[in-house]
C-alpha positions in Angstrom: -170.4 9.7 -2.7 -170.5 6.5 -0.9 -168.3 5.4 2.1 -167.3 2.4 1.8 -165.7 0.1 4.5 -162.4 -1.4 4.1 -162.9 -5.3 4.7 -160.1 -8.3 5.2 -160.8 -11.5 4.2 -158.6 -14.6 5.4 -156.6 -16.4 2.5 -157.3 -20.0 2.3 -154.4 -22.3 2.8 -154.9 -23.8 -0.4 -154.6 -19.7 -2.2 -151.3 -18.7 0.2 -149.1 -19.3 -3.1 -150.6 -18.1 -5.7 -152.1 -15.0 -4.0 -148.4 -13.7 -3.0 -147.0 -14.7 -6.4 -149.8 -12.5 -7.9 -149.5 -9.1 -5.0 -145.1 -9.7 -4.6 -143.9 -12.5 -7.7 -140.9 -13.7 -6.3 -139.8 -11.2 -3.5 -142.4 -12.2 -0.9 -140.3 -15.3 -0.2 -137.2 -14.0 -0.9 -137.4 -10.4 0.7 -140.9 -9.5 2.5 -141.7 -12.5 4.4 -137.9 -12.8 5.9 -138.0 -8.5 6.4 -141.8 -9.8 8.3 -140.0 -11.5 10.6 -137.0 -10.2 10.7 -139.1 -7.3 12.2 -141.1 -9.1 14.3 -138.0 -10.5 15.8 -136.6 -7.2 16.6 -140.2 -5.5 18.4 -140.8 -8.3 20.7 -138.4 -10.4 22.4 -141.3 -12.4 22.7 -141.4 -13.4 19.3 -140.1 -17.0 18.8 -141.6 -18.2 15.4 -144.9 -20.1 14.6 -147.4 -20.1 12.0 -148.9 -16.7 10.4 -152.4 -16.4 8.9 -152.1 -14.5 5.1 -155.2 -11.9 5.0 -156.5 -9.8 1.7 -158.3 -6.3 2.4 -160.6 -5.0 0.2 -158.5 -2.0 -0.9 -156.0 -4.1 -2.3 -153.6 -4.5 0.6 -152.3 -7.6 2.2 -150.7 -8.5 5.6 -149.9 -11.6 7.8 -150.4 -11.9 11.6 -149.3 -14.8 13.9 -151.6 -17.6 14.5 -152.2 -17.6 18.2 -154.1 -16.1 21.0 -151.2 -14.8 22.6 -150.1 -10.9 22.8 -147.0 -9.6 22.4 -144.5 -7.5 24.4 -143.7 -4.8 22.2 -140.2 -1.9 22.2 -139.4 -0.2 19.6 -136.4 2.1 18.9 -138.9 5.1 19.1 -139.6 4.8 22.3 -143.1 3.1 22.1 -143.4 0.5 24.9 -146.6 -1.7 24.8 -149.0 -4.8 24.7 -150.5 -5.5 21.2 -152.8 -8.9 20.0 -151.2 -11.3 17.5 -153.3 -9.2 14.8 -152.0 -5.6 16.1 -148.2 -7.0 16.0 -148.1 -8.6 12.2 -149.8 -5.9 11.0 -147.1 -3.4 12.7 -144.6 -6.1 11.5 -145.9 -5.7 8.0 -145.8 -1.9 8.4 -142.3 -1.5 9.3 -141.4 -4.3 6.9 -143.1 -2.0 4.0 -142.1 1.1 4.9 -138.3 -0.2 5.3 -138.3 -1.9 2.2 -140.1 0.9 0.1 -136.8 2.8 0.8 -134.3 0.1 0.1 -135.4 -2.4 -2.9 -135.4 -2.1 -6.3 -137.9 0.6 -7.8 -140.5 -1.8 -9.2 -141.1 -3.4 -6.0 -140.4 -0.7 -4.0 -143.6 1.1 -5.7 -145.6 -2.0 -4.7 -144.1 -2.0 -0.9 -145.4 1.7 -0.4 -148.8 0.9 -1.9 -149.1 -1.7 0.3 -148.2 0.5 3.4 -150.8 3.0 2.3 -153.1 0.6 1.8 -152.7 -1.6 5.0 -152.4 2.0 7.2 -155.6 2.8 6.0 -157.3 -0.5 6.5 -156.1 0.0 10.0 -157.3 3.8 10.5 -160.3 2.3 9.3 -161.6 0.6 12.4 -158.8 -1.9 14.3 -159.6 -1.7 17.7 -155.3 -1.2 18.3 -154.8 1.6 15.9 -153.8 3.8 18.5 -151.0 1.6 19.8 -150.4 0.7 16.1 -149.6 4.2 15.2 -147.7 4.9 18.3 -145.3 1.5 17.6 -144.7 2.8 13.9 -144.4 6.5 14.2 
């Protein structure tokens, strides 16, 4: 048995389209991306807009993060109060987004929403230097 490393790899600009077509068809712009920031809106009342970088992991799963140096200022209803980098925050973003969706959209893509949580969670457990904070913002 062989352990292999779950990798990310940064989609082009020129792939943005076609690789959310092919992982969400028609409800990334219609339902995940707007839940993404919707979310993001509601952890950080330092969230404001701006561009987001699309990344691919190796397992399968997908996420978006802000592109920018900046961190983010981060309260959640759970009681989690903290600091997280522009990568920890989409990624929690995408994780609430998932997770809240998987429970409320129709069955078909509500099976792909869950893989993608799975599969994003254990990209995360598999090395982010945040996942501590991560877990603690989405528990």
């Amino acid at each position: 048995m062989t352990d292999t490393h779950i990798t990310r790899q940064l989609v082009p600009e020129s792939q943005r389209l076609s690789i959310t077509a092919e992982l969400f068809g028609v409800n990334f712009p219609l339902l995940l991306e707007p839940a993404v920031f919707n979310f993001a809106g509601q952890l950080s009342p330092q969230y404001h807009g701006g561009y987001w970088q699309f990344y691919v992991l190796s397992n399968g799963g997908f996420y978006m993060a802000p592109d920018t140096d900046a961190r983010f200022r981060v309260v959640c209803e759970n009681g989690y109060e903290g600091e997280l980098s522009a990568d920890a925050f989409g990624i929690t973003a995408c994780l609430y987004a998932y997770s809240h969706l998987a429970f409320s959209a129709p069955t078909a893509i509500a099976l792909v929403l869950a893989e993608q949580y799975h599969w994003l969670r254990d990209w995360m457990l598999d090395g982010h230097p945040e996942a501590g904070a991560i877990l603690r913002a989405i528990d």
